[in-house]
N, C-alpha and C positions, 0 to 999 in steps of 0.2 A: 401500573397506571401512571401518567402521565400527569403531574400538579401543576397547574395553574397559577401564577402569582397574585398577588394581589392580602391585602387583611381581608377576607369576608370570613361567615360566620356561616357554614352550612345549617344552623338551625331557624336563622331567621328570615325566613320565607312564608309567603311573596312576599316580594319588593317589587316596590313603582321605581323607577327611576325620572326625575323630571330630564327631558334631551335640553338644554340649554346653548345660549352663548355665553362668552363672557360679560359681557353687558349684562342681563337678567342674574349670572350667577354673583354676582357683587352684590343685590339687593336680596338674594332668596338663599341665602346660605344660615340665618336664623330660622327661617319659615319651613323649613324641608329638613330630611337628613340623609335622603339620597339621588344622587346627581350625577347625569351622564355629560360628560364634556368631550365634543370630537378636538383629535390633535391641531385641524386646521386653523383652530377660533385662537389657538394660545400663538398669539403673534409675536410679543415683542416680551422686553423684560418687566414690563406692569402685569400682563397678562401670567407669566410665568409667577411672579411675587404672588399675586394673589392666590393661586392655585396651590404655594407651598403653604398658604397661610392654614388654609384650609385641612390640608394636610395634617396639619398639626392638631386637629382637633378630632380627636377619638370618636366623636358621637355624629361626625359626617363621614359618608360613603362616595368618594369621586370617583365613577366609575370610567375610563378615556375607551370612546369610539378613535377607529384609526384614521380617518378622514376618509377614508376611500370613494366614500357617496360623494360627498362635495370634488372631487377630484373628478371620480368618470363625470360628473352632469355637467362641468365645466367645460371638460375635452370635447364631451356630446355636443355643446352650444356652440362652441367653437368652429367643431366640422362638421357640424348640420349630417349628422347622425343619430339614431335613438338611443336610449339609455341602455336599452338593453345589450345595445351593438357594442358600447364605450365599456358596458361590463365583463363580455367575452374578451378583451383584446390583452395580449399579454402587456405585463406589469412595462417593459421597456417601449412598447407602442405608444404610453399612454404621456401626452405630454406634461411633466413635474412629478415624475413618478417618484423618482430619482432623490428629488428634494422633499420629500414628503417621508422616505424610509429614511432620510438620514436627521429628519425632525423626530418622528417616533422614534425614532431609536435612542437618539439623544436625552428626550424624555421618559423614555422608559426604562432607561439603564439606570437612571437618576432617582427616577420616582417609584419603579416599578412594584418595591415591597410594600410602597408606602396607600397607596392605591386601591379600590375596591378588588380590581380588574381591569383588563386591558384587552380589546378584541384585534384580532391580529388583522395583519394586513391582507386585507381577501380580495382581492384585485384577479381578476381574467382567467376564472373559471377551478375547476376540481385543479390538475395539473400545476398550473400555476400558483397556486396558494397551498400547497402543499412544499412544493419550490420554495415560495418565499417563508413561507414557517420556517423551513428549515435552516432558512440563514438567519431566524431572529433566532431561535433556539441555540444556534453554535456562537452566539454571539453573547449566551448567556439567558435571553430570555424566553418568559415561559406565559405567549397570549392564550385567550382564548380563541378556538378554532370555530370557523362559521360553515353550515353548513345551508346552500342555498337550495333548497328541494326542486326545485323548475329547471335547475342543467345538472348537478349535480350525481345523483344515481343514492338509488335508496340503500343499495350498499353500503354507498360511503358514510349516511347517518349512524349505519349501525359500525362500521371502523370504527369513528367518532369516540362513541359511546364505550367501546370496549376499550378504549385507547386512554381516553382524560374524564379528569373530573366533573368538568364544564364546559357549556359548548353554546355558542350561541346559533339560532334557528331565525333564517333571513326570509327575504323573499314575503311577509305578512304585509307589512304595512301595505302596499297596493294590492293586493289580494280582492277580489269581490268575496264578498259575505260569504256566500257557500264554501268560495275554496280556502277562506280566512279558517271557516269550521274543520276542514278536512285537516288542514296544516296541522293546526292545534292538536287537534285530536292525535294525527301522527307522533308528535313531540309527547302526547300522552302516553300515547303506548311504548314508547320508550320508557318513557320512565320508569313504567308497569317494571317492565324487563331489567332494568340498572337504578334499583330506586336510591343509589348514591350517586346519580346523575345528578347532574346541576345544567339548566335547560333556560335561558336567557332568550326569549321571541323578542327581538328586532323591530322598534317598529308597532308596538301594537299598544293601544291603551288598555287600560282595566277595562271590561266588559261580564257582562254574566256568563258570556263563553268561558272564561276560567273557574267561575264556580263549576262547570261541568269539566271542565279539564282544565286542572291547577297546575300549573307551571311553576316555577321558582323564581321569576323575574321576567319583568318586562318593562320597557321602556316607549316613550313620547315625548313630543314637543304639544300635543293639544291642552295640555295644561293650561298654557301659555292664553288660551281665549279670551278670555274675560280683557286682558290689556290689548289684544291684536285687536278682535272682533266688537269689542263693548256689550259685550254680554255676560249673565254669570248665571250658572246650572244650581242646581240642588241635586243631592247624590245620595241613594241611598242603597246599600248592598253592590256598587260599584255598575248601578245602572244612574246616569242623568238623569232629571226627570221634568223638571221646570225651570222655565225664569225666572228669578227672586225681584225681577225689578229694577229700575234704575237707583233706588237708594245703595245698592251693593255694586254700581259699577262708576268707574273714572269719569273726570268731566274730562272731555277733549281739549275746552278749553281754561284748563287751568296750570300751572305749573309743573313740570312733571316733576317736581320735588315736595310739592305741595300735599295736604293732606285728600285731597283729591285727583293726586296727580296720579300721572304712567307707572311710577315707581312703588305707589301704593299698591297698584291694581298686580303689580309683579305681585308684590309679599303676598297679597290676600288670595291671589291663584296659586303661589306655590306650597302656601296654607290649605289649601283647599285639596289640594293633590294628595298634601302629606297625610290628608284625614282620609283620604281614598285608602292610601297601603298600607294604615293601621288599622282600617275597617276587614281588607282582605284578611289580614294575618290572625286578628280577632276571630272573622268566620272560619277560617281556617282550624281555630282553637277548638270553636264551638264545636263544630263538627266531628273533630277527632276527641271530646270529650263524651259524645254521644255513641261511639262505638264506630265512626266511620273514619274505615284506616285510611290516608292518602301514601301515595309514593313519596317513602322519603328526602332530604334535603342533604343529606352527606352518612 
């Protein structure tokens, strides 16, 4: 079997991971304790500083996306092409491809034990990301592999599986509902089969679909609402359910340092998230103290 780098803890699952910037992850690294950061956001040496700062603290998980999304949707916008089109094209078609493997690599040669996780570079189909894994791997490192079910081939999930420990499963977050269900469900029956799989969906928030097929980890940026949108949920069993009111949400026009401000509204959404993936891992508890076995976590 093939190991994954990163500190994680195959016992503690589910995990939410908030998808962030660096902007939000400056104010929400008290409020949370797991955190996805794509490579593209870490720009200069501020962004990098704070990221080791982080690092150094045992009781947070920075999990690094490889950029890959922010790269095709950029290429896409560029040559008025669809997204889907920017995602088949191989890795050297793709303009800044180039300076993007030589960003992750740099950070990840650096960072890489220190780290939850690290999702490899999955650029332009099955072939090609196989390709490029394998120049991160001779190079030392050891990401997680993605596996995109819409081109990919249902073979290769199961390679995957038989090959590493961890794997992240793409392709959800735009998903319509029904084939959001189907996906999931897939990723489940895996697990059924390698329950020392470790099974990362892409892309997708808490919902009561994982109470029905429980995953190991999943990641979003909808956290983020309450400061984007001006609204704020109430959550119970990892379904939303109501408005709470404008007493629980920012004023637009107040300071965004203020006790009213943008920066509030971060902490108190990334607060809100963090009480989401201790409520899973809780039900989680419950339920296997009841006699209900799930696929394990390592």
């Amino acid at each position: 079997m093939i190991h994954t780098a990163g500190r994680w803890d195959p016992d503690r699952w589910p995990v939410y991971f908030l998808a962030q910037n660096v902007a939000t992850l400056h104010y929400t690294d008290r409020m949370a304790e797991d955190h996805l950061l794509a490579v593209n956001e870490i720009r200069n040496a501020k962004d990098t500083d704070l990221v080791e700062g982080l690092l150094t603290n045992a009781d947070l998980n920075v999990f690094i996306d490889s950029g890959v999304y922010n790269l095709t949707m950029t290429h896409a916008r560029e040559h008025g092409i669809s997204m889907d089109q920017a995602l088949s094209l191989a890795p050297e078609e793709v303009d800044g491809f180039d300076a993007l493997f030589d960003h992750y690599v740099r950070l990840m040669l650096k960072w890489g034990d220190r780290v939850w996780g690290y999702v490899e570079i999955d650029a332009g189909g099955r072939a090609n990301k196989i390709r490029t894994r394998g120049r991160l791997e001779a190079l030392g490192l050891k990401p997680m592999p993605v596996f995109h079910p819409l081109n990919d081939g249902i073979d290769y999930l199961w390679e995957l599986a038989e090959q590493y420990d961890r794997i992240c499963f793409g392709n959800v977050v735009q998903a319509a509902p029904a084939d959001r269900k189907r996906l999931v469900a897939t990723a489940w029956t895996v697990r059924e089969k390698y329950p020392r799989l470790w099974i990362h969906l892409l892309g997708l928030t808490p919902s009561p679909l994982l109470l029905a097929f429980p995953c190991n980890s999943c990641d979003s940026s909808t956290w983020v609402g309450p400061a984007r949108w001006g609204t704020m949920s109430s959550w119970a069993a990892t379904q939303r359910l109501w408005d709470v009111g404008e007493g629980w949400v920012y004023d637009r026009d107040a300071d965004s340092a203020g006790p009213r401000g943008h920066h509030k509204a971060w902490q108190l959404a990334a607060y809100d998230a963090h009480l989401v993936g201790g409520c899973m891992r809780r039900m989680r508890a419950d339920r296997e103290a009841q006699g209900w076995v799930s696929a394990g976590g390592g």
